[in-house]
Structures are given as C-alpha cells and as structure tokens.
C-alpha positions in Angstrom: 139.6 153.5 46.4 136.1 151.4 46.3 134.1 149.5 48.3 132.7 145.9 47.2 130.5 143.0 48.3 130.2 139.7 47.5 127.7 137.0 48.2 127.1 133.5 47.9 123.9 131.3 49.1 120.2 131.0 49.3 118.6 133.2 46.5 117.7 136.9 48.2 116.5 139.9 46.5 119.8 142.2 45.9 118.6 145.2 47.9 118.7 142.7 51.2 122.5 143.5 51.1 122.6 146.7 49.1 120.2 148.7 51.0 119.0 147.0 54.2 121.7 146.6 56.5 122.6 149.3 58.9 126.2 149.6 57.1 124.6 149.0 53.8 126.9 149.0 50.2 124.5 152.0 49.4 125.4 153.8 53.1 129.4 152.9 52.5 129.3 154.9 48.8 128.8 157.9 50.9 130.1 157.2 54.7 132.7 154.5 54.3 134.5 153.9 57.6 137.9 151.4 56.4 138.5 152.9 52.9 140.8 155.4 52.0 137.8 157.9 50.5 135.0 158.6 52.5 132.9 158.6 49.3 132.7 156.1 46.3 130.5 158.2 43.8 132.3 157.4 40.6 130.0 154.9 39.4 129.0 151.4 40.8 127.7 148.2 39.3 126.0 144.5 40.1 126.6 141.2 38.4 124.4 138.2 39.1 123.9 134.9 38.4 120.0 134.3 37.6 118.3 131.8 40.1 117.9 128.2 38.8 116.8 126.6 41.5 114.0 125.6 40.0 116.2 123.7 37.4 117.1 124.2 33.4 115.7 122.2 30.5 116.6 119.5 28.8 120.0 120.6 26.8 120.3 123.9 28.6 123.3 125.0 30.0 123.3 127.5 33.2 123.0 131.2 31.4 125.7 133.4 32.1 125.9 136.4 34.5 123.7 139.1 34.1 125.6 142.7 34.8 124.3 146.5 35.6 127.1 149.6 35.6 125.7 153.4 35.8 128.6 156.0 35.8 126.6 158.2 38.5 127.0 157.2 42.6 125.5 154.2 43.8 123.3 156.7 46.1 120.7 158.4 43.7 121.2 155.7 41.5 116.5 154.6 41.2 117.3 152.6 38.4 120.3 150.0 40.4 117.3 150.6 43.3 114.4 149.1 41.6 116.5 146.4 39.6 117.7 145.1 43.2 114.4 145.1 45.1 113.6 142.5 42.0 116.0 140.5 41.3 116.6 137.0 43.4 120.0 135.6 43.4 121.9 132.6 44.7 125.3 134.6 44.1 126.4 138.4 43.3 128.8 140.9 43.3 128.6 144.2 43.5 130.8 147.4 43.5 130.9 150.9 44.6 134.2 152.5 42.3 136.4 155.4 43.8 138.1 156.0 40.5 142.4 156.2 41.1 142.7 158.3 37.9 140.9 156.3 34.8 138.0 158.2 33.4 134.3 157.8 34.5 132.5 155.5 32.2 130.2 152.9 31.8 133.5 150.0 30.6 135.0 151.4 33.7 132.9 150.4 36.1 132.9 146.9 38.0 132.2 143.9 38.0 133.9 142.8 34.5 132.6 140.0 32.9 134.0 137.2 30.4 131.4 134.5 30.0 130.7 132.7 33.3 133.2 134.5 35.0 132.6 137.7 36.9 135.4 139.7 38.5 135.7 143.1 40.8 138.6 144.9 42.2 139.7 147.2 45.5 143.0 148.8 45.2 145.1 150.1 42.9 148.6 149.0 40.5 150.9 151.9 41.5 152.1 153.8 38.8 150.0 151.8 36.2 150.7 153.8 33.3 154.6 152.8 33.9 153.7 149.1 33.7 150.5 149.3 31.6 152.0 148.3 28.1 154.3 145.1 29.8 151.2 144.3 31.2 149.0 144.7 28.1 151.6 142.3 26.1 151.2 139.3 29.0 147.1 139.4 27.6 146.5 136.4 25.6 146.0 138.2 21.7 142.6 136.0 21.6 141.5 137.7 24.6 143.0 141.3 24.5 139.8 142.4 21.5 137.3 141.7 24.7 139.2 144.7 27.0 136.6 148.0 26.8 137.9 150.3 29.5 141.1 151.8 30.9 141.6 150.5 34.1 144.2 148.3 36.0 141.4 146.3 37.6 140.1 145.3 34.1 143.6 144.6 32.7 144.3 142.4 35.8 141.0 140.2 35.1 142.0 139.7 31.5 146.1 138.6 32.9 144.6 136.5 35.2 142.7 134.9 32.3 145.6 134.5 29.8 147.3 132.6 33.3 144.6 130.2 33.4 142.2 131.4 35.7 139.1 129.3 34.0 140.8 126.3 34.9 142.7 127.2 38.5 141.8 130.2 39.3 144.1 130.9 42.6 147.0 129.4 40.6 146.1 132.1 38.0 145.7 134.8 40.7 149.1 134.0 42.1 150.7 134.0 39.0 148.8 137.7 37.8 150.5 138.9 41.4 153.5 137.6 40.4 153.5 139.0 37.3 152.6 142.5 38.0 155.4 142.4 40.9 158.1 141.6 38.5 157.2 143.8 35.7 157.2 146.4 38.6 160.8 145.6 40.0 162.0 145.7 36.1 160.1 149.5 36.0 161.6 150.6 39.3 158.6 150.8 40.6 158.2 149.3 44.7 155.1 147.3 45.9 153.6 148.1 43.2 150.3 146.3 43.7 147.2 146.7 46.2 144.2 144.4 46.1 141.2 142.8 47.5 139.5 140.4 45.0 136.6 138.9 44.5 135.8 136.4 41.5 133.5 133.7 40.7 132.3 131.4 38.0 128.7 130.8 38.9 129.4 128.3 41.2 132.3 128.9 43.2 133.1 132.3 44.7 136.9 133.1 45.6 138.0 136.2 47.9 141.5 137.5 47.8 143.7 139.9 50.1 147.1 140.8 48.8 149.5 143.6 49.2 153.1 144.0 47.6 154.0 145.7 51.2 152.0 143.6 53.1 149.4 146.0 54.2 145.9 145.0 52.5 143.1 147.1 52.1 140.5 145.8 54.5 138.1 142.5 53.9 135.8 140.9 55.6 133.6 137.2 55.5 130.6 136.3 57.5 131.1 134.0 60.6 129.3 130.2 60.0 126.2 130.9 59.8 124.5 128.2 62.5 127.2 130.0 64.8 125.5 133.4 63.9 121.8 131.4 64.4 123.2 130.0 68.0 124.2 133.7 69.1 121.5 135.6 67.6 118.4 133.3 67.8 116.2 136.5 67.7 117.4 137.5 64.3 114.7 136.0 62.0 116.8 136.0 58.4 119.6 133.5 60.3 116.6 130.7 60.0 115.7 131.3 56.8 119.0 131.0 54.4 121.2 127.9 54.3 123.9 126.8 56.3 126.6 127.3 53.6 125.6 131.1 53.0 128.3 133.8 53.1 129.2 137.9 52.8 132.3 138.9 51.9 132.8 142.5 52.5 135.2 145.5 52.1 133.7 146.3 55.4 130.7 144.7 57.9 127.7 145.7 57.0 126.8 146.4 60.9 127.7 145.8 64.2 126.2 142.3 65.2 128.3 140.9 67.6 130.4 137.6 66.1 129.5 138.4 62.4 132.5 139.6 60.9 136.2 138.1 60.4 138.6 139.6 58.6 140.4 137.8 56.0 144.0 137.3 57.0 147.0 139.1 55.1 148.4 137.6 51.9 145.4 134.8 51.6 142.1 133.9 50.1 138.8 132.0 51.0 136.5 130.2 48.8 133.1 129.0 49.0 131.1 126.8 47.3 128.3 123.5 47.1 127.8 125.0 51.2 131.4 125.0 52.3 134.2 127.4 52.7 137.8 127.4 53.3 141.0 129.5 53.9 144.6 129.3 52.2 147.7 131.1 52.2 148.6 132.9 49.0 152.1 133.0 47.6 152.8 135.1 44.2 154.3 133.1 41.6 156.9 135.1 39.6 157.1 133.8 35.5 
C-alpha cells in the first residue's frame, strides 16, 4: 500500500528523516520490510509547516502548510532531494504512495491539504467504488468543490472534515470510521476499512491505527527522547533536539535498540507543546 512518516519537534532540515537514516523513507520506497509491496514508486509527496521560531509580525497569523507531490518514485525524485536538504521544519509529513487502483497523478498523491490542516493515509477502503458515492453524499457541499483526485484516502480527509475534525479531530476520526463501517455493512461489503493515519493542524500532530478486522497495517512512534539520550549517550543528534520531539513511522527507520514502539491496535497518540499521549479509539456509527 504506502509507506509514511511523520514528525513533530525541533526544526531539522527534511532530508534528516527522508534520506539519512539507515531505514530511510527514501530506502522504504524501494525495500520496505512491514508493507504489503516491497516498492512504493507511484508517486510521493512532503507537507510542512514553515519554521517560525523566530516569531511572526505584528497582525500575522502562522502561514499555512506548504506541500510538494511528484507522480514519479520518491527514489530518483532530485527535485523532493534538493527541496529537503533546504528546508527546516518544526513539523512534516511525508508519504511514499503504493497506488490500490486510482490513477497516478499529481491530486493523487499525499499529503492532502485544507488550510492549516494536513492529512496522509496507509491502507485502503475495500471495494471503494461500492461505497464511493454514499460516501461522497456524507461531504459537506461547501467542502466537496475542494476534492481534486480520486482516491479513498482523499475522500476520507474531506468526511472527516464535514464530521468536525477542525474542532475535535479524533471525535471526527471516530465518527469517519464509523461511517465508512456502516455504509459498508448497508453495501455488503465486510471490514471494509484499513488505515494508519496521520493529521495535523500546525500545532498538534495526531497518529491513528485502525482496522475493521482488527489487524492494522503496522505504525510506529519514537521512545521519549531523554530515554533514547540515557541509552545512547554516544548518539550526538539525541542532545541536540528537544525533549518533546517525535517520529511516527509506518516502519523504524533503523535498528537502535529502544527507539521504536508500535502503536497499539484500534488507538491513536498525539503530540503537541512537548508532550504526547495514547488513547483507545472507538468508531462512532451515525
């Protein structure tokens, strides 16, 4: 399906994540270990909230995510290279698609923006063109002229939206699950969705892991990181980013002993202002 990473803490340039690590984004597009496809060469995008640590001015409001898709593979992309060994952000997302059957193109590709809000996608809604138009109709009309592409991951953000996510957005999420799980048992169509989420409004970042039949697609989040600083003192990066930083992952990004956690079945973390935290995740059916 696709591979995705998400990040939230002290401003790095992208390619730290995307190309350094031994088990880098860019390795996983061609040699992923926990997805279902090896490869994720159809396409593969970034979004990124711009660094203000240096502040805004007066009467400024916090500008709103910036966002790069290319329809080739993440691999011999040089254009998402040299954007990435630029750019300095406090909090990203990025993507690497495996396409499930929607076409390869540019409104296709992840993350999916609407204003602040950024959203990406692993997994699939089974039989979507079954449950497509049901789940089309649920789209607030005000919001349905902003949909560009053809894919379930899309049409889920833009649910999720019309169920409130800009003001509660796990309440949303649990809803949009709840949703898509009854329009599926009036189709005939069993355990009809498979995600991992991740979803963010600039400040916040929320992680999701959610299967109709109870078997997620894999997802990971960094371990504290003055744990990681207390068993790898020799690791010079674990000094120099905040406390509060985390990765969340479709998979590690290497083998460091104590880095990695997966995220339990049927829940979601969120981190944000330095802290995180785990909940249970219930679908809420309309």
């Amino acid at each position: 399906m696709c591979r995705w990473l998400a990040y939230s803490g002290s401003p790095i340039a992208l390619a730290d994540l995307l190309y350094k690590p031994e088990h880098s984004l860019i390795d996983q597009s061609r040699h992923a270990r926990l997805g279902v496809e090896t490869t994720n060469g159809d396409g593969c995008g970034v979004g990124w909230y711009p660094d203000t640590s240096g502040g805004t001015g007066p009467g400024e409001v916090e500008p709103e995510p910036a966002i790069f898709h290319a329809t080739g593979p993440a691999w011999s992309d040089r254009n998402l290279l040299e954007l990435s060994r630029c750019v300095r952000s406090p909090l990203f997302l990025a993507h690497i698609r495996a396409s499930t059957g929607t076409a390869v193109q540019q409104s296709n590709c992840h993350p999916f923006r609407y204003g602040q809000w950024l959203w990406m996608h692993n997994g699939a809604i089974h039989e979507f063109p079954a449950l497509k138009r049901d789940l089309a109709l649920a789209v607030d009309p005000l919001l349905y002229p902003f949909v560009e592409g053809s894919t379930d991951s899309e049409l889920m953000f833009y649910v999720a939206l019309s169920l409130g996510l800009q003001d509660d957005a796990p309440l949303a999420v649990e809803r949009m699950i709840g949703l898509i799980e009854d329009v599926g048992e009036r189709r005939g169509v069993p355990n009809p969705l498979q995600m991992t989420v991740a979803v963010s409004d600039g400040s916040r970042l929320w992680a999701f892991r959610y299967s109709s039949e109870h078997n997620s697609r894999s997802l990971f989040f960094s371990t504290d990181v003055r744990t990681l600083r207390a068993l790898h003192p020799e690791i010079p990066v674990l000094h120099e980013v905040a406390d509060g930083t985390r990765i969340v992952v479709s998979e590690p990004l290497g083998d460091l002993a104590g880095a990695w956690n997966q995220v339990p079945e049927s829940s979601y973390g969120v981190v944000g202002n330095g802290h995180g935290a785990l909940h249970a995740l219930t679908p809420r059916k309309p």
